[in-house]
Every structure is written in structure tokens, then in C-alpha cells.
FIFI-543119 format. One record per residue (C-alpha): residue in one letter; x, y, z. Coordinates in steps of 0.001 Angstrom, whole numbers, padded with zeros to 6 digits, always signed. Last residue first. Example, Ala and Ser with C-alpha at 12.3 -4.5 7.8 and 13.67 -1.06 7.14 Angstrom:
% residues 2
S+013670-001060+007140 A+012300-004500+007800 
END
This chain:
% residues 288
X-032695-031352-081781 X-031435-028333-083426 X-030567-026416-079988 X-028332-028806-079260 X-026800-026523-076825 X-028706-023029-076072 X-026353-020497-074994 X-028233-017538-073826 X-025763-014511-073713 X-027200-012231-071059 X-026959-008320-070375 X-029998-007064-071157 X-031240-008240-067508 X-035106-007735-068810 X-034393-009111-072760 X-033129-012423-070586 X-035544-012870-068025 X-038482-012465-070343 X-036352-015083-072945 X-036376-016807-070007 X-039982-016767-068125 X-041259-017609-072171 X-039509-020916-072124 X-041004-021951-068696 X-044315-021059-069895 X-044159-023178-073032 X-042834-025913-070957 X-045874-025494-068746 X-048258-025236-071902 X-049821-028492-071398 X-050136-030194-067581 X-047387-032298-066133 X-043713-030302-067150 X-041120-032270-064701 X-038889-032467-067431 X-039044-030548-070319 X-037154-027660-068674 X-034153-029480-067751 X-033993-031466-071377 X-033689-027494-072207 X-030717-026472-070372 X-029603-023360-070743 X-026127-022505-070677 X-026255-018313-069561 X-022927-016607-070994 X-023123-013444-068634 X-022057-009460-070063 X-020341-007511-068393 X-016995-006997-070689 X-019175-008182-074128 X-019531-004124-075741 X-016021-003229-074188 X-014640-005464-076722 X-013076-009299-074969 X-010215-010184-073302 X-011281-008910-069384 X-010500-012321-067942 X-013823-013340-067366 X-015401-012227-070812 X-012547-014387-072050 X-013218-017378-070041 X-016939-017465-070980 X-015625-017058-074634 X-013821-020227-074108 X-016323-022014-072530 X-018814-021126-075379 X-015884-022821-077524 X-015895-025759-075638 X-019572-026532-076192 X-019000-026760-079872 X-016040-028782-079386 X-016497-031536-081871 X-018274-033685-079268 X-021420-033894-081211 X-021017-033192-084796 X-020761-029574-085864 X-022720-026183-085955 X-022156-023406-084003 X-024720-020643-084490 X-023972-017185-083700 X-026885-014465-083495 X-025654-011217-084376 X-027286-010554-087552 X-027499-006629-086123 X-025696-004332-084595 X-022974-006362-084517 X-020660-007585-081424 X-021988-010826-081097 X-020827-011812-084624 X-017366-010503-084004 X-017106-012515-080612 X-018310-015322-082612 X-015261-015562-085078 X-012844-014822-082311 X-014061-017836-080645 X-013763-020037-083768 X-010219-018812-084474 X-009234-019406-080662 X-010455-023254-081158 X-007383-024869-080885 X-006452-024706-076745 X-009013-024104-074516 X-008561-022900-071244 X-009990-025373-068801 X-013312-024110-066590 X-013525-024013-063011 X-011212-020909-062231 X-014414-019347-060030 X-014351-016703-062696 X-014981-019035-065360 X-017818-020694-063263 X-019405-017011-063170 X-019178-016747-066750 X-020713-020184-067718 X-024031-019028-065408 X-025449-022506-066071 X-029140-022443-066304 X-032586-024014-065466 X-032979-022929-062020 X-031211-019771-062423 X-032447-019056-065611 X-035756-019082-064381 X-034830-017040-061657 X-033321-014423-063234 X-033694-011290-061098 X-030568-011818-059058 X-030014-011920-055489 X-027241-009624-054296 X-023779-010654-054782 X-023491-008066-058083 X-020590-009024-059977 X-017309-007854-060163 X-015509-006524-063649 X-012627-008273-064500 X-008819-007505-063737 X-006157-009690-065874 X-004537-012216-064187 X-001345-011124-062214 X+001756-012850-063769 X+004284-010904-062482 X+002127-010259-059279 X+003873-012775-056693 X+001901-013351-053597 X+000326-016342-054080 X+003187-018044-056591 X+006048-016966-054596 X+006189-020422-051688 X+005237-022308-054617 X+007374-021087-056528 X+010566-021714-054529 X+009453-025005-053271 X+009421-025994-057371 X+012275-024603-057833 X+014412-026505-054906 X+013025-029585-055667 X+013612-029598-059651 X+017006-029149-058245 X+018951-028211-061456 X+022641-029925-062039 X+022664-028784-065879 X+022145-032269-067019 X+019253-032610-064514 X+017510-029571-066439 X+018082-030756-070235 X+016674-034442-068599 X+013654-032870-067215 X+013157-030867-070215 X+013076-034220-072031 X+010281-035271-070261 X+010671-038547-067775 X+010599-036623-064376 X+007316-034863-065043 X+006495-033202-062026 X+009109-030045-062621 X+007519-029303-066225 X+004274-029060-064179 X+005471-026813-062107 X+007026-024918-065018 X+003200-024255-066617 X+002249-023081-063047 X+004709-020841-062863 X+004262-019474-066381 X+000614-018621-065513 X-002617-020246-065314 X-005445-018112-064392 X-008764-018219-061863 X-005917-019276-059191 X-007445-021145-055935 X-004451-022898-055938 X-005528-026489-056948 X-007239-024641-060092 X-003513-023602-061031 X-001943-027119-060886 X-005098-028780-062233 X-004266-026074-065247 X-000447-026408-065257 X-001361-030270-065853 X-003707-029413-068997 X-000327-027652-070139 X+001974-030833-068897 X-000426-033198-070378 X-000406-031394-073775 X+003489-031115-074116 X+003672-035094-072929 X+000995-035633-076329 X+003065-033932-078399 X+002118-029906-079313 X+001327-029854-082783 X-002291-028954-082565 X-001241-025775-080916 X+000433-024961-084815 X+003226-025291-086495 X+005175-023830-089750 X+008501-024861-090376 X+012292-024508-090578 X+014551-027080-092065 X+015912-029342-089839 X+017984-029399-086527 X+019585-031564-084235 X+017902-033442-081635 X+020991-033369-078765 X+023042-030815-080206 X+020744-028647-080819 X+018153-029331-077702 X+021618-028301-075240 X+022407-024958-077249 X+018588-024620-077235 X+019121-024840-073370 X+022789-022632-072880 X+020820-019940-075240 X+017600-019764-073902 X+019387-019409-070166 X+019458-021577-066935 X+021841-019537-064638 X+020396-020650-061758 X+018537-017318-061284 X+017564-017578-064776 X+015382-020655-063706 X+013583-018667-060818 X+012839-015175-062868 X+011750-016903-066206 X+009498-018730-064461 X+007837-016178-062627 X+007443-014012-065313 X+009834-010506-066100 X+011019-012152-069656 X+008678-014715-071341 X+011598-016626-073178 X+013043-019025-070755 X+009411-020079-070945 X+009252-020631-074083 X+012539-022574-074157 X+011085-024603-071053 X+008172-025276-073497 X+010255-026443-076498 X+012257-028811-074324 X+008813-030492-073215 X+007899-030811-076954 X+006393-028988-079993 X+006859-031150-082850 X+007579-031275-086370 X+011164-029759-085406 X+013026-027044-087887 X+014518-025468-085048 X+012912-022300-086164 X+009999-023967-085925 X+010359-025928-082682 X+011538-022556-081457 X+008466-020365-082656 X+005652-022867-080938 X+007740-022531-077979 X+007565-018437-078146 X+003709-018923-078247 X+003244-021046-075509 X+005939-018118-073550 X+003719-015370-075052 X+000472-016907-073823 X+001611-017661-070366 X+003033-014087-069629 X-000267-012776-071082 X-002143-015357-068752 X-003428-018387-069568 X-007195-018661-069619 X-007486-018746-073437 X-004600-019448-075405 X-004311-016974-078065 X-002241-018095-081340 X+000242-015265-082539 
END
């Protein structure tokens, strides 16, 4: 089962169950009709709850995909199989979400988005069956900010009081606390990599990850995505309070007249950060 960072358990399990479909269906794509299935298939969500009430089932819409794409010989997929129309729809679930003040993306969100794109196939599956897009879409977003079926996880609060990290501060992105504010995309392919640092971090010792890769592989993005899972609660007790810190060295260097100023600056962080003993000092390009 592939995690999908920032979506909510609801969310993950209906991604997931669309992956399964286009398998099963023998597809070598993941497509809008694949995601309505998945949704039709996260049972107790938001989604599933407003198109079931219109009598929109798995069955009536695979029924529908069947005999309207056929089917092949089963498969293996992965995220990175999701069309390009799949992939706008999830990153538009996420402007959806961020829109709404949510620090999650649920199956309502994801459905939304289905809903705005009048030229997916989904669309067409839905219009078929006599479906006001209108009328669901109202419906949801008149549910979606008190409904709980899709509550995001619970994370530890923060401390509003002034912190002890000045340096940091100044020089610093507190990647944690932007996850929490819902300003950070869930990332989609690198769950693998993520899981691989969380184990590193959580050693005793040898627990200093180091991404390597050619710029704008995704290195970044991965620090993101652990940011996101500290946020959500989806990480060993050993990471739940701590803070990804992204500092910013080109920062540091400038502005530094006289010799030994950067030096300074360096050594007020690492203070900072063995003081708090609860920081994850990101360092990008930290190579160059």
C-alpha cells in the first residue's frame, strides 16, 4: 500500500483502491474513472457518503468503465502511473483543501476536483448516470467544515511563546510549522525515500541522512514530506515533536563584513540546535 503524504487515511485508501482497479482492470493507467472508483471505495468518507446517496455504486461505475474501455490482463502500477488529468485533479484537491483553511486533503476534496473537470472521463461516467456535479459539489462544501469523517490526524501543539532559536529563526525555515499551516503539497513518489530517512533518524546512532541527487530531483521534497508527516502525527513517537529547521546558508554568508562572522553565525545554530534538542537541521546543498 503506497502512502500519500498529507492526504488523509480516507484519502490514502481511496488513491490506493484506484491504483488496485486499473490493475485489476488490466489498464496501464490510472485515470479519472479510476479515482471515482477509489473513492466509491473508501467506505464512511465524505465522498463515498454523497455519491452513494445518488445511488452511484463501485459496481454500476466499473460496470460503466468495462464496457466502455474494456479490460486486459491484470497488472502492476504505481503513483507514477497516474495520467496527467489524474495528477491535476490530486494537485487540484490540494489548492482545493489549502483554499479551506484545511492542513489535510480528504476524499471531498479529491471529488471536488473530479466535479471541476468537465472533460474527465469520470465526468462523462457521472453525466451518463444523470449526476448534478452542482448539486454535490454545494453539498460538500456546505459538509466539508464541519464534517469529521475525514478528520486529519491530531498533532502535538506548539509552544506560542517566543522561542529560544533565534539564529535559526532568522536564518531558517521552520518546515514543520508551514506543514501545519497546510502550506506544503503532499508528495506523491517519494514515500520509499521518506520512510528510508525516518529509519535513519530514528537510530541511536549513524543517524545522519544524506540525500544525494541532481538538483531538482526531489531532494527538497522529501524533507517536505517528512515535515508533513511529523505534522500529521505519521511518524515513531521518537520524531512526533520534533521541528524540520531548512537552513539557509547563502542567508548566512551574506551580509558577513568582518572575518569570523559567518563562523559565528554557524556556531549560534548548531548551539541553538543541541540546546532545543528537538530540531532536525536540514541543510540543502550542503555539498556545495
Amino acid at each position: 500500500m503506497y502512502k500519500f503524504t498529507g492526504f488523509t487515511q480516507k484519502a490514502n485508501t481511496a488513491l490506493n483502491a484506484a491504483i488496485e482497479y486499473a490493475e485489476n482492470l488490466g489498464h496501464t493507467y490510472i485515470g479519472s474513472e479510476h479515482l471515482l472508483l477509489g473513492l466509491l471505495s473508501s467506505e464512511g468518507s465524505v465522498a463515498y457518503t454523497a455519491l452513494t446517496a445518488r445511488n452511484i455504486t463501485a459496481d454500476n461505475v466499473e460496470t460503466a468503465v468495462r464496457n466502455s474501455v474494456g479490460i486486459g490482463t491484470p497488472t502492476v502500477l504505481s503513483p507514477n502511473d497516474f495520467t496527467p488529468r489524474s495528477k491535476n485533479i490530486i494537485e487540484t484537491a490540494v489548492t482545493i483543501a489549502r483554499s479551506l483553511g484545511h492542513g489535510y486533503v480528504g476524499t471531498e476534496h479529491l471529488l471536488i476536483a473530479i466535479l471541476r473537470d468537465s472533460s474527465c472521463y469520470a465526468m462523462d461516467i457521472l453525466d451518463a448516470m444523470n449526476v448534478s456535479a452542482a448539486d454535490i459539489a454545494e453539498e460538500i462544501t456546505k459538509s466539508v467544515n464541519v464534517s469529521q469523517n475525514d478528520a486529519s490526524p491530531k498533532s502535538k501543539t506548539q509552544s506560542k511563546g517566543k522561542t529560544e532559536t533565534p539564529t535559526l529563526d532568522q536564518f531558517g525555515r521552520d518546515l514543520t510549522a508551514i506543514a501545519r499551516q497546510g502550506k506544503i503539497d503532499p508528495v506523491i513518489g517519494r514515500q520509499k525515500e521518506i520512510e528510508r530517512v525516518i529509519q535513519i533518524l530514528c537510530r541511536r546512532t549513524k543517524n545522519n541522512p544524506c540525500l544525494i541527487g541532481e538538483p531538482g530531483v526531489g531532494k527538497t521534497a522529501i524533507a517536505e514530506g517528512l515535515a508533513l508527516k511529523i505534522a500529521s502525527g505519521e511518524v515513531p513517537e521518537i520524531l512526533k515533536d520534533k521541528r524540520i529547521v531548512a537552513l539557509d546558508l547563502t542567508g548566512m554568508v551574506a551580509g558577513t563584513k568582518y572575518r569570523g562572522d559567518f563562523e559565528e553565525r554557524i556556531k549560534s545554530a548548531i548551539d541553538e540546535v543541541s540546546k532545543a534538542g528537538n530540531i532536525i537541521l536540514f541543510i540543502d546543498e550542503v555539498h556545495t
